[in-house]
DRENDO-1510 file (C-alpha; in Angstrom, 1 decimal, always signed):
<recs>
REC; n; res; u; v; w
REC; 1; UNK; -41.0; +77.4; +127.6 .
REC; 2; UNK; -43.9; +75.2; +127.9 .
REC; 3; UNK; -42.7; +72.6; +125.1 .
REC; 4; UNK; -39.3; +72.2; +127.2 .
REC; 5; UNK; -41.1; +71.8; +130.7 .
REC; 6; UNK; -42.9; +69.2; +128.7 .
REC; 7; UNK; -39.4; +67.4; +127.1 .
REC; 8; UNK; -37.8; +67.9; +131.0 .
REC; 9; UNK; -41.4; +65.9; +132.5 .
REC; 10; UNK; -41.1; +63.2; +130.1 .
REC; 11; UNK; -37.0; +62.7; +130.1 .
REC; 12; UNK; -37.6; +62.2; +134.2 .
REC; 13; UNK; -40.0; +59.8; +133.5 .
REC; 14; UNK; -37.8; +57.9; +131.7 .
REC; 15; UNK; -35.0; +58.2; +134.0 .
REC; 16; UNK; -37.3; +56.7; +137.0 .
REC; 17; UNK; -39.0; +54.3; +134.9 .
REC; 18; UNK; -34.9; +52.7; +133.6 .
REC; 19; UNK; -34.1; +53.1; +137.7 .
REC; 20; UNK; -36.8; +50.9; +138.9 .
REC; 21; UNK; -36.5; +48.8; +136.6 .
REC; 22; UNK; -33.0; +47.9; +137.0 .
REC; 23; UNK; -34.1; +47.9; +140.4 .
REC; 24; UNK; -33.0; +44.1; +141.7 .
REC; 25; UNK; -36.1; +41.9; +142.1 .
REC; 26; UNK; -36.0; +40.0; +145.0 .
REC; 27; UNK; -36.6; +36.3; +145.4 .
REC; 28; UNK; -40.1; +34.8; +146.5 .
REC; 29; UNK; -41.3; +31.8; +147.6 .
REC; 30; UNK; -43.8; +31.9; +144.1 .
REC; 31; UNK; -40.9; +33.3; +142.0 .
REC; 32; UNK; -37.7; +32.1; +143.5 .
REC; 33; UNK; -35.3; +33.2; +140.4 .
REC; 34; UNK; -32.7; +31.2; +138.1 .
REC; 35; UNK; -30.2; +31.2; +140.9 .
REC; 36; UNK; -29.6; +30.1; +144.4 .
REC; 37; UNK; -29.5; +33.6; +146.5 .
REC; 38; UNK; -27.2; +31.8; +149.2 .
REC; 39; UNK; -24.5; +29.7; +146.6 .
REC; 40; UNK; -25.3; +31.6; +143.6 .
REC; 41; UNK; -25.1; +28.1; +141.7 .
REC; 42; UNK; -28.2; +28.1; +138.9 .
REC; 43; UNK; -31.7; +26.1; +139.2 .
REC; 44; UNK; -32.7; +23.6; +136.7 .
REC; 45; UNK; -29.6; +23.2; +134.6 .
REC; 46; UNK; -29.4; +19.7; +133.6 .
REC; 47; UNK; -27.4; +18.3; +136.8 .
REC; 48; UNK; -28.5; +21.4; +138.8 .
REC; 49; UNK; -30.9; +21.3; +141.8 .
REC; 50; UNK; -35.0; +21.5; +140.7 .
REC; 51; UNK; -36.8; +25.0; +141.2 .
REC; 52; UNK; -39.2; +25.6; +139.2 .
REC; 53; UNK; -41.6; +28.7; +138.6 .
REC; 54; UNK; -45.0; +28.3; +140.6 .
REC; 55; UNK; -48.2; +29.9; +140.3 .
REC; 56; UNK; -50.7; +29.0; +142.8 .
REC; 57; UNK; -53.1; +26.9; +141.9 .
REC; 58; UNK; -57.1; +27.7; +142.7 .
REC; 59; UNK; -59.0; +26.9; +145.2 .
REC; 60; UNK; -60.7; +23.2; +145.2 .
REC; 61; UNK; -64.3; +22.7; +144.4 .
REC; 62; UNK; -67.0; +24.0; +146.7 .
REC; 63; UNK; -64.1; +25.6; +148.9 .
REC; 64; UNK; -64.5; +28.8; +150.8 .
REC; 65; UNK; -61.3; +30.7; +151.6 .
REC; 66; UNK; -61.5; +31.3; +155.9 .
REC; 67; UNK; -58.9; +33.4; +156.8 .
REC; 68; UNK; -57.6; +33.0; +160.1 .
REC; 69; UNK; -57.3; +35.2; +163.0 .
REC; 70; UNK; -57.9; +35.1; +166.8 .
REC; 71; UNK; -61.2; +34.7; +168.6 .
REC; 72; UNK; -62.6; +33.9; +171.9 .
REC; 73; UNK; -63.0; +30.0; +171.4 .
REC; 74; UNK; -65.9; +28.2; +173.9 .
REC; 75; UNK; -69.5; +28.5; +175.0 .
REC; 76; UNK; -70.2; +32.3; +175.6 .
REC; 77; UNK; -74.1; +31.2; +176.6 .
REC; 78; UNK; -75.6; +30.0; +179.4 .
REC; 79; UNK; -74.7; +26.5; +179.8 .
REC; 80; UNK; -77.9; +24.5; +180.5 .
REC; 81; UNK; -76.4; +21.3; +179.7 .
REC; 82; UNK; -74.9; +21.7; +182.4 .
REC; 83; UNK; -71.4; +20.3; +181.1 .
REC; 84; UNK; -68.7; +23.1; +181.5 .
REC; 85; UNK; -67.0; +21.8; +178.8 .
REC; 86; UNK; -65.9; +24.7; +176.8 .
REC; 87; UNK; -65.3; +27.3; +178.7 .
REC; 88; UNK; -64.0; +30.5; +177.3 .
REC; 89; UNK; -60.1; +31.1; +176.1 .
REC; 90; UNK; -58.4; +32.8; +173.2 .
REC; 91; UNK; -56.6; +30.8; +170.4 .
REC; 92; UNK; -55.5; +31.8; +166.7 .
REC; 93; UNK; -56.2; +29.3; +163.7 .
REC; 94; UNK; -54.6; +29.7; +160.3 .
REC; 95; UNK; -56.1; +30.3; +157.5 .
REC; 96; UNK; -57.9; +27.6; +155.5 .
REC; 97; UNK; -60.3; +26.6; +153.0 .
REC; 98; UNK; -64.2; +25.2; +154.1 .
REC; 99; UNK; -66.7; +23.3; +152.3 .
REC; 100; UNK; -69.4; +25.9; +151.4 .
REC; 101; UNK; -71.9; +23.5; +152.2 .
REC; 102; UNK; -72.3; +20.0; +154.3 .
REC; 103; UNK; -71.9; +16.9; +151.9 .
REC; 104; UNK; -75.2; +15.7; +150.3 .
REC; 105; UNK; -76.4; +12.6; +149.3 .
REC; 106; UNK; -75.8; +12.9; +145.6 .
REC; 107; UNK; -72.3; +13.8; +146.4 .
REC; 108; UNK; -71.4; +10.7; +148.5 .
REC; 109; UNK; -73.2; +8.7; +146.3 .
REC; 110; UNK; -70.8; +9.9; +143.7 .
REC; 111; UNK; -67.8; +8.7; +146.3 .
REC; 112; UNK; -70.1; +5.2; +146.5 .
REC; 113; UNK; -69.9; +4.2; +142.8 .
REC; 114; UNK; -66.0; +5.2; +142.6 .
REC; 115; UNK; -65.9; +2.9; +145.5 .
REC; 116; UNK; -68.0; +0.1; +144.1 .
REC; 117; UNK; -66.1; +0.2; +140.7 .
REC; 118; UNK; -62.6; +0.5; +142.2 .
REC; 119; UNK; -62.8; -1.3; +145.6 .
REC; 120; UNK; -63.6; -4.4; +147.2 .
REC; 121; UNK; -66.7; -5.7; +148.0 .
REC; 122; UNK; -65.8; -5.4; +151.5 .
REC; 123; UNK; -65.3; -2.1; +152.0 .
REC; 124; UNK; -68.0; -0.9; +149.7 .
REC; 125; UNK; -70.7; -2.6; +152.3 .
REC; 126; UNK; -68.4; -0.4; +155.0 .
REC; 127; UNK; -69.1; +2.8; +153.0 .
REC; 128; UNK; -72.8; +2.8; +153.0 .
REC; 129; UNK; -74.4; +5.0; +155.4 .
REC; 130; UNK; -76.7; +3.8; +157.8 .
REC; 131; UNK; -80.3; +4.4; +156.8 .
REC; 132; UNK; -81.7; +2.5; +159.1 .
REC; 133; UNK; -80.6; +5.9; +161.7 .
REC; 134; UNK; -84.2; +7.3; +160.1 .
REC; 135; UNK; -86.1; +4.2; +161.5 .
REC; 136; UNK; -88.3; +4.3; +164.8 .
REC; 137; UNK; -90.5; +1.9; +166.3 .
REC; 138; UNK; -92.3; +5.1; +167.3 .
REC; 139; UNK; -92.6; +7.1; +163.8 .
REC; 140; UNK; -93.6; +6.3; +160.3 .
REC; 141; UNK; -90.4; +7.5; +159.4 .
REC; 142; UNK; -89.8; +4.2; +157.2 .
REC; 143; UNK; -89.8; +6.2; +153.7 .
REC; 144; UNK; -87.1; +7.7; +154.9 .
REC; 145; UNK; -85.1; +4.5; +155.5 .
REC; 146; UNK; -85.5; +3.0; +151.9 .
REC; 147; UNK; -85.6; +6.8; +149.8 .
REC; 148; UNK; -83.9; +9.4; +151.9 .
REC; 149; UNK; -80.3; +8.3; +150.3 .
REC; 150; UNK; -81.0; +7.1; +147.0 .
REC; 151; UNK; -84.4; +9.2; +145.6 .
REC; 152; UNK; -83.8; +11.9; +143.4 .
REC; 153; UNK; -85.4; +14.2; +145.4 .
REC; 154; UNK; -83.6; +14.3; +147.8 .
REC; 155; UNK; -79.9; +15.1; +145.9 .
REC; 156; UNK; -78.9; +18.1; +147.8 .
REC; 157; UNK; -79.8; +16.7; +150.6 .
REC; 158; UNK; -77.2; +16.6; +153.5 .
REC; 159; UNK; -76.0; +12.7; +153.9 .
REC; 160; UNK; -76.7; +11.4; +156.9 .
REC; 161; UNK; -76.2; +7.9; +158.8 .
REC; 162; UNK; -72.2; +8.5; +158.4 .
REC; 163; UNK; -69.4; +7.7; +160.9 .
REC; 164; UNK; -66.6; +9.9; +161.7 .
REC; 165; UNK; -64.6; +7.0; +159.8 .
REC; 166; UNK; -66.5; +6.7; +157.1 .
REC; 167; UNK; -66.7; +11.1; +156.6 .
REC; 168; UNK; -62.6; +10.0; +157.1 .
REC; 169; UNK; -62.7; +7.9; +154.0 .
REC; 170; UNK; -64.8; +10.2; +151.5 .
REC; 171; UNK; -62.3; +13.0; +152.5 .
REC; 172; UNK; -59.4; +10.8; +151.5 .
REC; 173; UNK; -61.5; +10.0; +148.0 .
REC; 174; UNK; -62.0; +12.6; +147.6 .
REC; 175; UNK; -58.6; +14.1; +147.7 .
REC; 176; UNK; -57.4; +11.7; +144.8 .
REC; 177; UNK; -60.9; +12.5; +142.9 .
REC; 178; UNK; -60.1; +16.2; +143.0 .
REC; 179; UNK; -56.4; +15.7; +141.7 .
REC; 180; UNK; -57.2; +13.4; +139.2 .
REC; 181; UNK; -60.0; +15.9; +138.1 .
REC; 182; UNK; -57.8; +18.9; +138.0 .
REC; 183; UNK; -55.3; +17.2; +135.9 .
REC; 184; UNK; -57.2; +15.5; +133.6 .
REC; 185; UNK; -59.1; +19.3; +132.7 .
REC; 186; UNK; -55.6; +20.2; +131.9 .
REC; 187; UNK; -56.0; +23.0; +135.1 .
REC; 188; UNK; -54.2; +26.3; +133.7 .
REC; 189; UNK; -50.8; +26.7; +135.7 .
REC; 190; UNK; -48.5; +29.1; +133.7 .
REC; 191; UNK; -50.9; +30.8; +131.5 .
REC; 192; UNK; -51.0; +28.7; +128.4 .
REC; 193; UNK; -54.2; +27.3; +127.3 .
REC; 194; UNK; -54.3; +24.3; +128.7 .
REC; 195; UNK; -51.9; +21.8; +130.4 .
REC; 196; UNK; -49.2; +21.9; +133.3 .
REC; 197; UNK; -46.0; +23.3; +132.8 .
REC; 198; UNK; -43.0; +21.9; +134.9 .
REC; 199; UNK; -40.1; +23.5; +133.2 .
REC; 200; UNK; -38.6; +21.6; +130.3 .
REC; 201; UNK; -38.2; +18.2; +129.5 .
REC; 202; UNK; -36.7; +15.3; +127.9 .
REC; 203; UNK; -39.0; +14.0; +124.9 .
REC; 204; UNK; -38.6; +10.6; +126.3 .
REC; 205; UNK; -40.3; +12.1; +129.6 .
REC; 206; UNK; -44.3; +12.2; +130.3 .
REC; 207; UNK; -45.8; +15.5; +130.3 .
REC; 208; UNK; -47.3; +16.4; +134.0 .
REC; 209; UNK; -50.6; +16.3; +132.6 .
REC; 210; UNK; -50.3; +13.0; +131.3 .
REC; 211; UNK; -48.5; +11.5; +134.5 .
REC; 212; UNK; -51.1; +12.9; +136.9 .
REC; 213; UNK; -53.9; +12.0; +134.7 .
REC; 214; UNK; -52.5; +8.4; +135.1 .
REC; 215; UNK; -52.2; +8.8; +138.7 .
REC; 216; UNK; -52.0; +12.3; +140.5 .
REC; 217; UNK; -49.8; +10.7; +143.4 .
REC; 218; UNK; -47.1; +10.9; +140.8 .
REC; 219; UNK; -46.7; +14.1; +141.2 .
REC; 220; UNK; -44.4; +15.6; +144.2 .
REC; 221; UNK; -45.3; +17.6; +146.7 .
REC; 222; UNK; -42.1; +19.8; +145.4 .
REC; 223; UNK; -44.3; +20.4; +142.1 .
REC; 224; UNK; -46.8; +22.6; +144.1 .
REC; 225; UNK; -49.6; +21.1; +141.7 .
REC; 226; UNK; -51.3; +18.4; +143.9 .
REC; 227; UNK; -53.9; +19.8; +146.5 .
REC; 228; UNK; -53.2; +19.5; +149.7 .
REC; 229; UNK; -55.3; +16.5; +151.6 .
REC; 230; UNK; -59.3; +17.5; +152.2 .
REC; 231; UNK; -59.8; +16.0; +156.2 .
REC; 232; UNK; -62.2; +17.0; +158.4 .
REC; 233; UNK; -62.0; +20.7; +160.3 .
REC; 234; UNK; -60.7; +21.0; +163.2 .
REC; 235; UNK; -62.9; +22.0; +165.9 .
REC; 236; UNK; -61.9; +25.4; +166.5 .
REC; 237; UNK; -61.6; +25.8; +163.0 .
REC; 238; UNK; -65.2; +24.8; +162.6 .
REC; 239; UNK; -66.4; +26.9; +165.5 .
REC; 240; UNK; -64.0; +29.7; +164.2 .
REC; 241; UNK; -65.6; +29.3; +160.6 .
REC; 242; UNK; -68.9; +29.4; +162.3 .
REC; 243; UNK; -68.8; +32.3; +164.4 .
REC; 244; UNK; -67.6; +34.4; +161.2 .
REC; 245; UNK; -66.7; +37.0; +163.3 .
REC; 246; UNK; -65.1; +38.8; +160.4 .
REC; 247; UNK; -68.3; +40.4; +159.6 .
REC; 248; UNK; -68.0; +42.5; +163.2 .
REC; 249; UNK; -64.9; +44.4; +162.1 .
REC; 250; UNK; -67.0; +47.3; +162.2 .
REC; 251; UNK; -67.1; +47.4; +165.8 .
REC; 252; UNK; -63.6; +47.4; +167.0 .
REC; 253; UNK; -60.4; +44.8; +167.4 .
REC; 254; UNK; -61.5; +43.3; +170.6 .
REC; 255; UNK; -64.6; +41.9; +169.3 .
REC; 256; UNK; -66.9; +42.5; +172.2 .
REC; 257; UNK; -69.8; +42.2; +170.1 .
REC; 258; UNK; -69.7; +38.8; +170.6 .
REC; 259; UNK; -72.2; +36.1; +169.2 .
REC; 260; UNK; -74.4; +33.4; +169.8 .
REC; 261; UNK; -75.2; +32.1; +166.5 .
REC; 262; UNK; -73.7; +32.4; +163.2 .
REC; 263; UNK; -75.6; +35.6; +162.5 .
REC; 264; UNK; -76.0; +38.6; +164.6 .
REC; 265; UNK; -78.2; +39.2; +167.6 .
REC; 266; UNK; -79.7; +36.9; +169.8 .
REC; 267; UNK; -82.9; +35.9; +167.7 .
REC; 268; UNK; -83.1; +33.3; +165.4 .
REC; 269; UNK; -85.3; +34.8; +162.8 .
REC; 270; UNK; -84.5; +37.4; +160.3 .
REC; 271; UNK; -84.8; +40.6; +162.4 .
REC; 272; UNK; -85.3; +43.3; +159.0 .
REC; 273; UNK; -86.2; +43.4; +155.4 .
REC; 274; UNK; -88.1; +41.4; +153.0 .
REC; 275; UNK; -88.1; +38.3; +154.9 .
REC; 276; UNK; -88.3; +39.4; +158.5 .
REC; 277; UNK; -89.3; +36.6; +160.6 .
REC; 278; UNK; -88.5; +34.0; +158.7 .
REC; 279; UNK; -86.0; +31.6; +160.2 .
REC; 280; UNK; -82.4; +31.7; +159.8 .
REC; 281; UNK; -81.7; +28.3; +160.3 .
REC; 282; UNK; -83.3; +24.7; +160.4 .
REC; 283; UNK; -84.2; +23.3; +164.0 .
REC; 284; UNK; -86.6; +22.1; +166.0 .
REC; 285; UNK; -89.0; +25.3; +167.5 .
REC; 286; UNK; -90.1; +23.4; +170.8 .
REC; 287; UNK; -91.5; +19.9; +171.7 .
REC; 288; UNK; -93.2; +18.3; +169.0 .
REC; 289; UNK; -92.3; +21.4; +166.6 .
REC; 290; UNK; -90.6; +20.7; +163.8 .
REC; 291; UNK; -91.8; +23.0; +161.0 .
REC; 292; UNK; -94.8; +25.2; +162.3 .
REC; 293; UNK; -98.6; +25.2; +161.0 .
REC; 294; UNK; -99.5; +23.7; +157.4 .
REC; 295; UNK; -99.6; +27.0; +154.9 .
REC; 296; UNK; -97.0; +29.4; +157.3 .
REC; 297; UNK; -94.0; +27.0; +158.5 .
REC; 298; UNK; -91.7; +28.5; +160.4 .
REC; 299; UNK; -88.6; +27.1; +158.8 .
REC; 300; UNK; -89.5; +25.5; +155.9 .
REC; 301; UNK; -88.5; +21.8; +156.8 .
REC; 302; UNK; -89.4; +19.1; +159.4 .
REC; 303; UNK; -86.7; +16.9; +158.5 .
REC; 304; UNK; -83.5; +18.2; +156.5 .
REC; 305; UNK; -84.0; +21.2; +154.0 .
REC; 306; UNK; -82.0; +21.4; +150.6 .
REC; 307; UNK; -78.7; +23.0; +150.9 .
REC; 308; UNK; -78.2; +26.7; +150.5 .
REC; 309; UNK; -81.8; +27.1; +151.7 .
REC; 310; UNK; -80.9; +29.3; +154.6 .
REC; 311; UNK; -78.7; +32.5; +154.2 .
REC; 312; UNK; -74.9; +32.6; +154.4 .
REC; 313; UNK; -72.7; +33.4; +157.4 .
REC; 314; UNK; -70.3; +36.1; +156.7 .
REC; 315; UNK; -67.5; +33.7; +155.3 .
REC; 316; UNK; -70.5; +33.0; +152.8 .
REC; 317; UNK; -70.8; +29.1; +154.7 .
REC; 318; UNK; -74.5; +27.6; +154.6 .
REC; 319; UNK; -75.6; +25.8; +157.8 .
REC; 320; UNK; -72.9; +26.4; +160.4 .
REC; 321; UNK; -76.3; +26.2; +162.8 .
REC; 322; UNK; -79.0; +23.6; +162.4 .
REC; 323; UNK; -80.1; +21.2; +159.2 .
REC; 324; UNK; -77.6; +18.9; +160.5 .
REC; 325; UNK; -74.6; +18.6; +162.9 .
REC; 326; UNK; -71.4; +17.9; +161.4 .
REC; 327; UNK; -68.3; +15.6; +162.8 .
REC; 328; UNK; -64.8; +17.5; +163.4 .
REC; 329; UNK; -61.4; +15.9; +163.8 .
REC; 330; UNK; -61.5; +16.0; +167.6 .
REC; 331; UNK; -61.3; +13.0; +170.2 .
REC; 332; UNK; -63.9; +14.1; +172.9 .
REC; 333; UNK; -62.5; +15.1; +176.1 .
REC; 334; UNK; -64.6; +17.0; +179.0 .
REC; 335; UNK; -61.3; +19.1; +179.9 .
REC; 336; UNK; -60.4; +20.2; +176.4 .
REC; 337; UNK; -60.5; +23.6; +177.4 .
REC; 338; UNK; -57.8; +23.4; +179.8 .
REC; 339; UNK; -55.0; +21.1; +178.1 .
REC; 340; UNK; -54.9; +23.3; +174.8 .
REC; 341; UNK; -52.4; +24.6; +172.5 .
REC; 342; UNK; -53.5; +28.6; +171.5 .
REC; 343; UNK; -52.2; +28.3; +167.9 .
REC; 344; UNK; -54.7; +25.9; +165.8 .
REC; 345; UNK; -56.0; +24.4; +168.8 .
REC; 346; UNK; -56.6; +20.2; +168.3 .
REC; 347; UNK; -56.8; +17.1; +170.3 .
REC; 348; UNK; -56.3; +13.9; +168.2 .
REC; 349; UNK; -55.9; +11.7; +171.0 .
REC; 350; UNK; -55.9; +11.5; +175.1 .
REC; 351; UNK; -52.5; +13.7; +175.8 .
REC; 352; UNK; -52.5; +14.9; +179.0 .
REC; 353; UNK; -56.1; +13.2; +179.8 .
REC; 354; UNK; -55.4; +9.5; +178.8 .
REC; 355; UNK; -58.7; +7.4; +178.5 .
REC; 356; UNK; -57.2; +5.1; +181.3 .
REC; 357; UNK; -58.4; +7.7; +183.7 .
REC; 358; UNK; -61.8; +7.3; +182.9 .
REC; 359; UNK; -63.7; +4.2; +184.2 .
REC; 360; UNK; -65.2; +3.1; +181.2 .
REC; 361; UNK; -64.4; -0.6; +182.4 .
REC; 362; UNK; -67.5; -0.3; +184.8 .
REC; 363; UNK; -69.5; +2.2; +183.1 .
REC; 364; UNK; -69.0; +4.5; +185.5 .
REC; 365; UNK; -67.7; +6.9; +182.0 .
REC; 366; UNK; -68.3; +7.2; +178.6 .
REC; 367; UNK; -65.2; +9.3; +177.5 .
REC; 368; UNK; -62.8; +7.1; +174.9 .
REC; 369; UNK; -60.1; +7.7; +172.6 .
REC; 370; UNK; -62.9; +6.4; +170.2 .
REC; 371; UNK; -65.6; +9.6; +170.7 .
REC; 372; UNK; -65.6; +12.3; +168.5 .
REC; 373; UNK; -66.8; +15.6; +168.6 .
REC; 374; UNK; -69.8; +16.7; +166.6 .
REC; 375; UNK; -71.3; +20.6; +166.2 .
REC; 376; UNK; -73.6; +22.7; +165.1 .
REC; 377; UNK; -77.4; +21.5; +165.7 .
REC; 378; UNK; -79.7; +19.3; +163.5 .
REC; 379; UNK; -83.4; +19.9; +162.2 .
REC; 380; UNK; -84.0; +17.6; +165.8 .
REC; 381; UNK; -82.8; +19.7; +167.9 .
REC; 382; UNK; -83.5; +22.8; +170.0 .
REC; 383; UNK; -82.1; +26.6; +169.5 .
REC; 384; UNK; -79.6; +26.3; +172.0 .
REC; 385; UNK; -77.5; +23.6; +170.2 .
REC; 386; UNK; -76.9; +26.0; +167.3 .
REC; 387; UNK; -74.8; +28.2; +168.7 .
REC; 388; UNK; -71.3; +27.3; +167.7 .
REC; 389; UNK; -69.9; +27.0; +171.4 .
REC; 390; UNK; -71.5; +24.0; +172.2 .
REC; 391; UNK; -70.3; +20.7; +171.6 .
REC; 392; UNK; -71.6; +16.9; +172.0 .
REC; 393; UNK; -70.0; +13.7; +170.9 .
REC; 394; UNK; -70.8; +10.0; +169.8 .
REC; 395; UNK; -68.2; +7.2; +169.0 .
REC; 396; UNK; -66.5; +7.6; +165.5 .
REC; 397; UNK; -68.1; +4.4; +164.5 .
REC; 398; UNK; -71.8; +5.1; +165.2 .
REC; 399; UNK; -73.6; +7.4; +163.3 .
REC; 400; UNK; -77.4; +8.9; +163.0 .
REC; 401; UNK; -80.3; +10.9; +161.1 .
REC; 402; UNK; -79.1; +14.2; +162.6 .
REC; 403; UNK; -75.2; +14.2; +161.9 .
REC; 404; UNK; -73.7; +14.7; +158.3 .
REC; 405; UNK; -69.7; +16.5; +157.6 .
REC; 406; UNK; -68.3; +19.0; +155.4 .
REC; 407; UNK; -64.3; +19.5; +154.1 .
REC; 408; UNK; -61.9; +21.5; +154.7 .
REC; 409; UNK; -58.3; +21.8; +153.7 .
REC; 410; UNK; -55.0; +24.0; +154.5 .
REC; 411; UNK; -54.1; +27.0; +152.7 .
REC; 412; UNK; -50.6; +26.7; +151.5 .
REC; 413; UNK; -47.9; +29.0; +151.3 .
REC; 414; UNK; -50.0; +31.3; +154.0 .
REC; 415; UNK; -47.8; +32.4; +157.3 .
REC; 416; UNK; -51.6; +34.2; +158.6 .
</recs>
């Protein structure tokens, strides 16, 4: 009896496992099928329409995967400045991919040299940063000016002394860099060893790994192997990425445990463990404070610190708050908060607040199509300007020794 409840078990496991297999697999955007499911024609015959098989490809270097959500965007502190310029509302951002870290100066001097072998003269000299932003006829901060950049030491440093345009260019670089890179490595696609795969081909055609290792820009968008464009984030993104309110799920879907910084609470030291009461961040303690007493600094740094040398937020991003501010995409506008889309929330220009209302022609106001916003807080500057709420702004040509920029880049084939 046993032996035939045994046989019955096994002949219904066959029966369900021939059922679901014949079970009709639906198409996706990833694995769309050999034929149209609208005109039933068939993909990639020889005069046939071009669909090929996709698997995603990984993430870029350095990238962070954010994914998106809704928070309460705006200053949720007291507003000292003063400005009332981003006041509280609710918007959703998509999901996309962060820099881990801010750009250091080994890494743009990496973008330099491309620049200097591949470009004009011209444009090279409009690639260098500004050291001269560490120079005061106040300080001894000259060693700074001529070593800061270029020394060794100071590798993983964030880069500093670079415009909004100039952050603009390296992420455009950069883009082609990463392509070429991926390519060249022969970036796994379809399982095999090493190389693209695109489907068959005529002998007489290139291989995808040999076109885009000739130039990446040969390859289509269609393909789904060329990254999308790094750019600067967004501000909400960047204020979204900051908050990293994803580690407060515990709590409940209306996020009322809100916060001022990056981290949780409303202290800016480590409140438990090994190192309670060391700093979370790098700032500027009070007047004249940059790094506490000789044998028990507070922070570690007077100027910038390394990167990574503060802990993670919960999206595992280093120095959302303090070491340096970073540009965003944004054009600066006082009333951003009220003329506002609630679905990736951007202003790229003076829509619905044109500059030509401002009198700039008498210097009775500062606000241009040119400014751009910058977050975040700098080893110069106090506690308050690291919360992610606040915001300040400078034109997108001028630059200094407390703003530097990270990445970022859309997730494809996301709808969250």
């Amino acid at each position: 009896m046993r032996s035939i409840g045994i046989r019955s078990l096994a002949l219904l496991l066959m029966v369900l496992t021939v059922v679901s297999s014949c079970k009709k697999k639906e198409p996706t955007s990833l694995k769309p099928g050999k034929t149209s499911s609208k005109t039933g024609l068939a993909y990639n015959t020889e005069d046939g329409f071009e669909v090929k098989q996709y698997k995603a490809l990984p993430a870029g270097p350095d990238l962070v995967f954010i994914e998106g959500g809704r928070f309460t965007m705006g200053s949720l502190e007291e507003d000292v400045m003063n400005t009332r310029d981003n006041l509280e509302r609710t918007v959703s951002i998509q999901s996309f991919y962060m820099d881990e870290t801010e750009v250091a100066n080994v890494h743009y001097l990496e973008y330099l040299d491309a620049v200097l072998r591949d470009s004009s003269e011209e444009f090279y000299r409009k690639a260098l940063p500004d050291t001269a932003v560490w120079y005061n006829p106040l300080s001894f901060n000259d060693s700074y000016v001529t070593m800061y950049l270029r020394h060794p030491g100071f590798r993983l440093y964030p880069v500093v002394g670079v415009s909004w345009v100039q952050a603009n260019d390296y992420c455009t670089w950069r883009s082609n860099a990463v392509n070429q890179s991926m390519a060249s490595k022969g970036t796994t696609i379809d399982g095999n060893k090493k190389g693209f795969s695109l489907g068959k081909r005529k002998k007489s055609e290139a291989t995808a790994e040999t076109v885009a290792a000739s130039d990446p820009a040969q390859l289509s968008v269609e393909s789904g192997y060329v990254l999308p464009p790094y750019r600067l984030p967004t501000e909400a993104e960047w204020e979204y990425a900051a908050k990293g309110m994803i580690g407060t799920q515990y709590a409940d879907e209306n996020q009322s445990n809100q916060r001022i910084y990056p981290w949780d609470g409303s202290t800016v030291r480590q409140p438990r463990g090994r190192k309670q009461g060391t700093m979370l961040a790098n700032f500027k303690r009070g007047r004249g404070d940059y790094a506490g007493i000789a044998g028990r600094s507070n922070d570690g740094a007077i100027i910038t610190q390394e990167l990574r040398s503060y802990p993670a937020n919960d999206y595992g991003l280093y120095d959302m708050a303090g070491n340096v501010n970073e540009w965003v995409y944004d054009v600066y506008r006082p009333l951003s908060y009220t003329d506002f889309a609630d679905l990736n929330s951007l202003r790229r220009d003076g829509y619905m607040d044109e500059e030509k209302n401002y009198d700039t022609k008498n210097s009775n106001s500062l606000v241009s199509d040119r400014l751009r916003v910058y977050k975040g807080g700098s080893w110069s500057d106090v506690a308050y300007w690291l919360s992610p709420g606040t915001r300040r702004f400078m034109d997108q040509d001028s630059a200094t020794a407390m703003v530097g920029f990270r990445c970022a880049m859309i997730a494809t084939g996301r709808n969250k």
